[in-house]
BAZALUM-888772 format. One record per residue (C-alpha): residue number from 1; residue in one letter; y, z, x. Coordinates in Angstrom, 2 decimals. Layout:
BAZALUM-888772
- NUM; A; Y; Z; X
...
end
This chain:
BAZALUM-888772
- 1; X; 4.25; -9.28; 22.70
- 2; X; 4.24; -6.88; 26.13
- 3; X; 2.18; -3.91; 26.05
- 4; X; 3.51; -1.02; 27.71
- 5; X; 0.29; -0.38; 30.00
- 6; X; 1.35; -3.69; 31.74
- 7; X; 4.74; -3.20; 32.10
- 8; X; 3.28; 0.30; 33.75
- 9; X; 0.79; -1.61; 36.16
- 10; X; 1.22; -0.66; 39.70
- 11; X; 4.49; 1.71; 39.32
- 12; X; 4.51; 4.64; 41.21
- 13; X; 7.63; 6.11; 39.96
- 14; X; 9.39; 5.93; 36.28
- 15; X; 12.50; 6.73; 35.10
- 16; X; 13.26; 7.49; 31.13
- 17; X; 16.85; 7.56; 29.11
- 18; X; 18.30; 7.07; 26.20
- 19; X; 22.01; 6.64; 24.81
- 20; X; 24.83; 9.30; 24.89
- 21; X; 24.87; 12.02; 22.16
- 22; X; 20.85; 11.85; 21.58
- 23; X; 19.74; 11.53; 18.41
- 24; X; 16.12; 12.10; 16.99
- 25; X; 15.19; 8.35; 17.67
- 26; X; 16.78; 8.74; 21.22
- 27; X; 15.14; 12.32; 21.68
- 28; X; 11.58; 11.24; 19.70
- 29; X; 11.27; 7.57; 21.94
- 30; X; 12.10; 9.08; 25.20
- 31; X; 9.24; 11.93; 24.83
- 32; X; 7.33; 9.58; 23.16
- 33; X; 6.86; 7.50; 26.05
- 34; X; 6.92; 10.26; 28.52
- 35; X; 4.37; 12.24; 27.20
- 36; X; 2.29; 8.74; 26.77
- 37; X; 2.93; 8.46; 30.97
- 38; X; 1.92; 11.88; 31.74
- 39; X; -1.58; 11.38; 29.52
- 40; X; -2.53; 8.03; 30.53
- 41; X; -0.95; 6.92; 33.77
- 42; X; -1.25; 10.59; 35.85
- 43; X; -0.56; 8.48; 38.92
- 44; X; 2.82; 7.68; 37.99
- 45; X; 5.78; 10.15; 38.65
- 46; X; 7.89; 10.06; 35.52
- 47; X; 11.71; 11.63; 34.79
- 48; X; 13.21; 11.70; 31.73
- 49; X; 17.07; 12.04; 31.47
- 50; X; 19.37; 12.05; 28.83
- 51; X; 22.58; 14.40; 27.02
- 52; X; 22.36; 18.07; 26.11
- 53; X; 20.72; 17.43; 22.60
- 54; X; 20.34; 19.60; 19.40
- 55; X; 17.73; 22.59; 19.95
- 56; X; 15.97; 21.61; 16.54
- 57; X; 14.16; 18.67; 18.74
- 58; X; 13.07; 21.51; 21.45
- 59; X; 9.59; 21.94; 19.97
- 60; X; 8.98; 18.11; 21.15
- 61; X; 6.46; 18.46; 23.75
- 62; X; 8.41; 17.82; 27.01
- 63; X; 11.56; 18.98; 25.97
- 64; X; 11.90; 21.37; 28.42
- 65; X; 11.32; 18.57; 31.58
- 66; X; 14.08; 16.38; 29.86
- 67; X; 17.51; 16.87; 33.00
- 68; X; 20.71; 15.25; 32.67
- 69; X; 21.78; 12.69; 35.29
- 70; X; 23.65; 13.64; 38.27
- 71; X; 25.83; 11.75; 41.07
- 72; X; 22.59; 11.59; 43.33
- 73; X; 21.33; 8.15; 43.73
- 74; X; 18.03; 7.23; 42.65
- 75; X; 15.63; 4.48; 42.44
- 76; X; 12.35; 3.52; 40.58
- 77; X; 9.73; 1.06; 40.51
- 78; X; 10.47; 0.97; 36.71
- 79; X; 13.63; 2.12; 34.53
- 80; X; 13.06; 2.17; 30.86
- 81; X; 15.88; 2.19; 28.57
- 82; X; 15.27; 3.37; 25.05
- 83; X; 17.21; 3.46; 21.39
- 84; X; 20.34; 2.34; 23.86
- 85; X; 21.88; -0.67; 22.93
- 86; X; 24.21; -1.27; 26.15
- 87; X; 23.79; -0.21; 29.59
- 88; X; 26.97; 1.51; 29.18
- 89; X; 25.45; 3.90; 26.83
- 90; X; 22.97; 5.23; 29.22
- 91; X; 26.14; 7.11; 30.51
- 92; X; 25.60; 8.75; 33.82
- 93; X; 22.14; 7.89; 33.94
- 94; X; 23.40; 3.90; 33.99
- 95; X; 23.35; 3.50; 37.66
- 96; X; 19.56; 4.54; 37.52
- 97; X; 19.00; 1.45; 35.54
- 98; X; 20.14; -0.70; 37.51
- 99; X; 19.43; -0.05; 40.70
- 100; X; 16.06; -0.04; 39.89
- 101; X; 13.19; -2.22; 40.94
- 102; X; 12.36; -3.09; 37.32
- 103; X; 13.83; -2.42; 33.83
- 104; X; 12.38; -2.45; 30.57
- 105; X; 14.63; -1.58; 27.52
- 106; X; 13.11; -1.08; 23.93
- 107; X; 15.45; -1.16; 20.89
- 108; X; 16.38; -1.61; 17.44
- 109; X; 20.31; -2.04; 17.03
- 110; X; 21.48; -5.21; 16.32
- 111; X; 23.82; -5.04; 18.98
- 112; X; 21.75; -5.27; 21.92
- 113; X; 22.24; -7.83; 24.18
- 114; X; 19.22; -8.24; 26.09
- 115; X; 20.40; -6.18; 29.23
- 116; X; 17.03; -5.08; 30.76
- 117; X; 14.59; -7.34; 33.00
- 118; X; 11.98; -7.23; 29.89
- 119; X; 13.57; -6.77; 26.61
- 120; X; 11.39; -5.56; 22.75
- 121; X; 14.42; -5.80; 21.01
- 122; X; 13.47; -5.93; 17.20
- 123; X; 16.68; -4.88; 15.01
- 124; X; 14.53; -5.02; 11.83
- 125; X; 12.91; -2.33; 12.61
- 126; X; 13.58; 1.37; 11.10
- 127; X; 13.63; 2.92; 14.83
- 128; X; 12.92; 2.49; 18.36
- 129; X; 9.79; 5.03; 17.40
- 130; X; 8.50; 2.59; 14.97
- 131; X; 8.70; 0.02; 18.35
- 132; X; 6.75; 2.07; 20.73
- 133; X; 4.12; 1.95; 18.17
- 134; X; 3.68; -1.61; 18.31
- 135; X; 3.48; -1.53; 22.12
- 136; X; 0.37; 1.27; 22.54
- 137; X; -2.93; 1.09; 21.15
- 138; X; -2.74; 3.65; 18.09
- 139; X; -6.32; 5.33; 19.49
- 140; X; -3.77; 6.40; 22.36
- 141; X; -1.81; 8.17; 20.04
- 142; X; -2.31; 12.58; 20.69
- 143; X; -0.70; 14.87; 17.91
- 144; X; 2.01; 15.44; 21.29
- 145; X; 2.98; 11.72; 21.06
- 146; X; 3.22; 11.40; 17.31
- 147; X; 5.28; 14.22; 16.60
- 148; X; 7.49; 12.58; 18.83
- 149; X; 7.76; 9.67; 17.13
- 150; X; 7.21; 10.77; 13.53
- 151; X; 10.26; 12.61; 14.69
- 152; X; 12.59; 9.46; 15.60
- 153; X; 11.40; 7.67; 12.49
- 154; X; 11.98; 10.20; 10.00
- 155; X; 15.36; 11.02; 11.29
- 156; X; 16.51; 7.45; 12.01
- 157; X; 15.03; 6.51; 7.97
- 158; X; 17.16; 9.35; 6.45
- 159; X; 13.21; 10.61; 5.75
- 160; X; 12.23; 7.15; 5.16
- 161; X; 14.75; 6.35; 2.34
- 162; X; 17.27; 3.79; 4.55
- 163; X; 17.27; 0.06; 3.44
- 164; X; 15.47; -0.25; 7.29
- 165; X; 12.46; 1.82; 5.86
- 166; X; 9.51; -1.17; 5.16
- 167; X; 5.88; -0.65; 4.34
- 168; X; 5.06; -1.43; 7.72
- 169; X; 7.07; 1.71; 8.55
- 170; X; 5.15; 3.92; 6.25
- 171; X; 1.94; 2.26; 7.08
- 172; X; 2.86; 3.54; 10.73
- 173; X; 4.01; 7.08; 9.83
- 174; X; 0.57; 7.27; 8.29
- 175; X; -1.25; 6.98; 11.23
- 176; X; 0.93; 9.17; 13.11
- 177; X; 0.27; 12.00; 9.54
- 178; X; -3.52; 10.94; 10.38
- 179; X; -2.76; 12.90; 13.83
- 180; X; -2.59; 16.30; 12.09
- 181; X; 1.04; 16.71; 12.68
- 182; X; 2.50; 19.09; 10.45
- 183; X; 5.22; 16.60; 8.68
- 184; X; 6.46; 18.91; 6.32
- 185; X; 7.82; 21.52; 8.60
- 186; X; 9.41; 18.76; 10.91
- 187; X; 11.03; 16.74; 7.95
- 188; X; 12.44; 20.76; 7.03
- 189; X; 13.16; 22.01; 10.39
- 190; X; 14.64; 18.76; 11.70
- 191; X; 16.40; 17.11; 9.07
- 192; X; 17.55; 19.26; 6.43
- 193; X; 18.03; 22.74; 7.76
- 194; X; 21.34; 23.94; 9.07
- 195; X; 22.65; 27.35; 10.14
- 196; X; 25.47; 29.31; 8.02
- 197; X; 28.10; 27.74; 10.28
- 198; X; 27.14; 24.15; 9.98
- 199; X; 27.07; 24.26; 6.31
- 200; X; 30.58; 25.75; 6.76
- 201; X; 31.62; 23.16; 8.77
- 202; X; 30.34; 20.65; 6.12
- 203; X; 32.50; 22.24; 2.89
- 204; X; 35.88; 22.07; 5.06
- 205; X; 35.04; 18.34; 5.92
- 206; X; 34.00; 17.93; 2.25
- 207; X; 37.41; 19.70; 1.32
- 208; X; 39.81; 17.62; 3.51
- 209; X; 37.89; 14.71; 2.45
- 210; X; 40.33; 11.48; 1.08
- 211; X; 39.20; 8.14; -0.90
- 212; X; 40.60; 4.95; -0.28
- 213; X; 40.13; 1.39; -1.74
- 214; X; 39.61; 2.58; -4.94
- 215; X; 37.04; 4.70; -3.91
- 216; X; 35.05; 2.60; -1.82
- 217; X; 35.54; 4.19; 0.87
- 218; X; 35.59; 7.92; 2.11
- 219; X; 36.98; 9.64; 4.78
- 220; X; 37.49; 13.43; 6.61
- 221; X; 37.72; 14.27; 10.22
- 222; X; 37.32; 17.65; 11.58
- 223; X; 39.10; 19.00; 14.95
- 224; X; 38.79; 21.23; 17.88
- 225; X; 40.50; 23.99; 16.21
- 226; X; 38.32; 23.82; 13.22
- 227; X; 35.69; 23.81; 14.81
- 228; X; 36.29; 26.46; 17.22
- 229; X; 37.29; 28.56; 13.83
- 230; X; 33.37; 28.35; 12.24
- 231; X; 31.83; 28.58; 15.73
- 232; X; 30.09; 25.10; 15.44
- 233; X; 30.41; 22.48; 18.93
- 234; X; 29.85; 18.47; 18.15
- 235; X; 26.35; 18.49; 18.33
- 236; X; 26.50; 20.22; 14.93
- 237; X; 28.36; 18.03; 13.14
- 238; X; 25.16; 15.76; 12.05
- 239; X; 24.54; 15.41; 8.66
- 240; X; 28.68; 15.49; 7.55
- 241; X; 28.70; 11.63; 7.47
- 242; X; 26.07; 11.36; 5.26
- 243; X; 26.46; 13.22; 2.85
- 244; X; 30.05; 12.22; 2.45
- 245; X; 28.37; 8.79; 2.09
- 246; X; 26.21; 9.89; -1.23
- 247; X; 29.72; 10.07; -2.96
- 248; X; 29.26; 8.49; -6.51
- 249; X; 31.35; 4.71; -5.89
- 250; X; 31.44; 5.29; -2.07
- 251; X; 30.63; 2.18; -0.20
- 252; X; 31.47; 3.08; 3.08
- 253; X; 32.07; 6.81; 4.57
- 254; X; 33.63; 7.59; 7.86
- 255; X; 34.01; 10.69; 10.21
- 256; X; 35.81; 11.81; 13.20
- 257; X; 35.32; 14.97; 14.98
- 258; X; 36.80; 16.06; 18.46
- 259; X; 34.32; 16.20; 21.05
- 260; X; 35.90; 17.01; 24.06
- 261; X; 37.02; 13.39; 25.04
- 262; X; 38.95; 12.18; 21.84
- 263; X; 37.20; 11.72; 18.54
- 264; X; 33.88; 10.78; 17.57
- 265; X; 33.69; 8.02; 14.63
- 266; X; 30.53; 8.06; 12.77
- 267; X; 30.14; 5.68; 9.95
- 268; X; 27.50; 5.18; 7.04
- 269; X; 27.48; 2.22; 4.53
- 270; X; 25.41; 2.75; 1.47
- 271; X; 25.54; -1.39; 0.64
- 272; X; 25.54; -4.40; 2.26
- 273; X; 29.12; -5.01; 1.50
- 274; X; 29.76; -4.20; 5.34
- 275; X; 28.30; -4.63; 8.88
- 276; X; 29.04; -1.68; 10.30
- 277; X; 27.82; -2.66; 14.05
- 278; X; 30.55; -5.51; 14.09
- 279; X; 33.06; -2.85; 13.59
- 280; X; 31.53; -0.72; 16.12
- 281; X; 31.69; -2.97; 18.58
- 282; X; 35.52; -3.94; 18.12
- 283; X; 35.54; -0.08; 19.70
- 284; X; 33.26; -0.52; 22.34
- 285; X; 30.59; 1.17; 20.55
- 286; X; 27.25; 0.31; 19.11
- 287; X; 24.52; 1.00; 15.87
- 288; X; 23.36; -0.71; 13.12
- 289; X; 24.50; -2.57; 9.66
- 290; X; 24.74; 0.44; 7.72
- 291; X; 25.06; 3.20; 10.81
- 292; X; 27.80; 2.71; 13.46
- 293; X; 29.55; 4.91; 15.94
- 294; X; 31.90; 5.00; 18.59
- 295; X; 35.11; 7.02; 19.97
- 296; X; 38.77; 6.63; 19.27
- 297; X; 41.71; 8.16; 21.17
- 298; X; 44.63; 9.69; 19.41
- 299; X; 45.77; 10.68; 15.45
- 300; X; 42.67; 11.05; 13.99
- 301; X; 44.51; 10.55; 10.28
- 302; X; 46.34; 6.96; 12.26
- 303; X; 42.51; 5.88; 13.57
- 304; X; 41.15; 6.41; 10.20
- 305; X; 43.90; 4.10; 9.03
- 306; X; 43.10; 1.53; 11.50
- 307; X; 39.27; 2.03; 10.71
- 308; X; 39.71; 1.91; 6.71
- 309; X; 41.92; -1.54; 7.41
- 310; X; 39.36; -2.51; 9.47
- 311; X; 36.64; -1.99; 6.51
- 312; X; 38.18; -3.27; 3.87
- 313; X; 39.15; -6.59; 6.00
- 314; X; 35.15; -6.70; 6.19
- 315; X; 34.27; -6.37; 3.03
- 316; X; 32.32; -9.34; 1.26
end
């Protein structure tokens, strides 16, 4: 197993990002690991970049040093890729990664393919968070760092209730609660509040949504005019998918929502009956077995077609 202080050794300049559309695994791993840099390896000058990203992750120490990538080019000693399982979904920080010295990508989807130099690469596990963990010595671990990654498990677990969730996870969370984070409010303020709007948002998508397959599978999709109506952007459209997917009988649930450059599909499966990151991956997308994603041009009521064809073709 690497270590990240070796991977660090003799760098003098780091760069940090995670996939498009951060989440709070992509958000909680990519401060995780900076704020880990900027305790324990001063020496090194470290840049994290990745998306605009929800404000409810803004009381993550380091937030406010996180930039988006630009057109400049730049190169490091040492690129680290995290919660991103293609190069393609570093977006427009990709051409950081690879045209630097070194590359080191830590993941958990099971469809990563091994793109970095060194690869931890462990789909098993709950979250990238749960990762960096095994990779620094938990002594090393400030309150800074674990809300961080008490952040990206908890969000990434559905509050450590996802098939993914093992009691090596909570074990782990444990020590990070041993920190004197204050897990209540972050489980409150991170996963389960949401303004007027959003909850808005959420009854028209629960309104519009149709069953299919006998009621295996459920599906809604929400568009630019909608959204523009309840004064909600795609950022705020977390949570939808889910709890479409609680559905009594629901097997499956799927969402699109317009952001800006077709629609975004998010899928949830609440059995094994389905491997959501095969069908993710027929779109050039990415996630997990039971949490998928990826973007579809066109009819969003013709894509969910094609998706819900796709599903039930997959279904054991």
């Amino acid at each position: 197993m690497i270590q990240l202080d070796e991977v660090l050794a003799n760098k003098k300049s780091v760069g940090i990002a995670g996939h498009v559309n951060p989440d709070g695994d992509c958000v909680g791993s990519c401060l995780a690991v900076y704020n880990y840099i900027r305790t324990y390896h001063k020496d090194i000058n470290v840049q994290v970049y990745l998306d605009p990203f929800p404000k409810i992750f803004n009381f993550l120490s380091g937030s406010n040093d996180i930039v988006p990538a630009d057109e400049n080019a730049r190169t490091f000693d040492l690129f680290i890729a995290l919660d991103c399982g293609d190069a393609r979904r570093l977006g427009n920080s990709a051409p950081y990664f690879t045209g630097s010295a070194h590359t080191l990508c830590i993941d958990h989807h099971e469809s990563n393919d091994s793109f970095a130099e060194i690869n931890y690469i462990h789909p098993k596990r709950s979250s990238t968070c749960e990762l960096i963990m095994e990779l620094i010595d938990a002594d090393k671990i400030t309150k800074e760092i674990a809300e961080c990654l008490y952040t990206g498990m908890m969000t990434d677990t559905g509050v450590f209730k996802y098939s993914s969730t093992t009691s090596e996870t909570m074990r782990k969370a444990g020590i990070l609660m041993d920190t004197g984070i204050d897990f209540g409010r972050i489980i409150d303020d991170v996963f389960y509040a949401k303004t007027y709007n959003q909850n808005r948002i959420m009854g028209k998508a629960l309104i519009k949504a149709k069953l299919h397959e006998d009621g295996r599978i459920i599906s809604s999709y929400i568009e630019k005019e909608e959204m523009d109506a309840y004064d909600v952007l795609p950022k705020h459209m977390e949570g939808i998918v889910e709890q479409m997917r609680l559905t009594n009988g629901v097997d499956v649930a799927v969402f699109l929502y317009d952001n800006g450059h077709g629609y975004k599909v998010s899928t949830r499966a609440g059995s094994d009956k389905v491997n959501l990151s095969v069908l993710a991956k027929k779109y050039d997308g990415g996630g997990h077995a039971k949490a998928a994603g990826f973007s579809v041009q066109g009819d969003p009521e013709e894509a969910i077609e094609e998706i819900v064809s796709e599903i039930t073709g997959m279904m054991k």
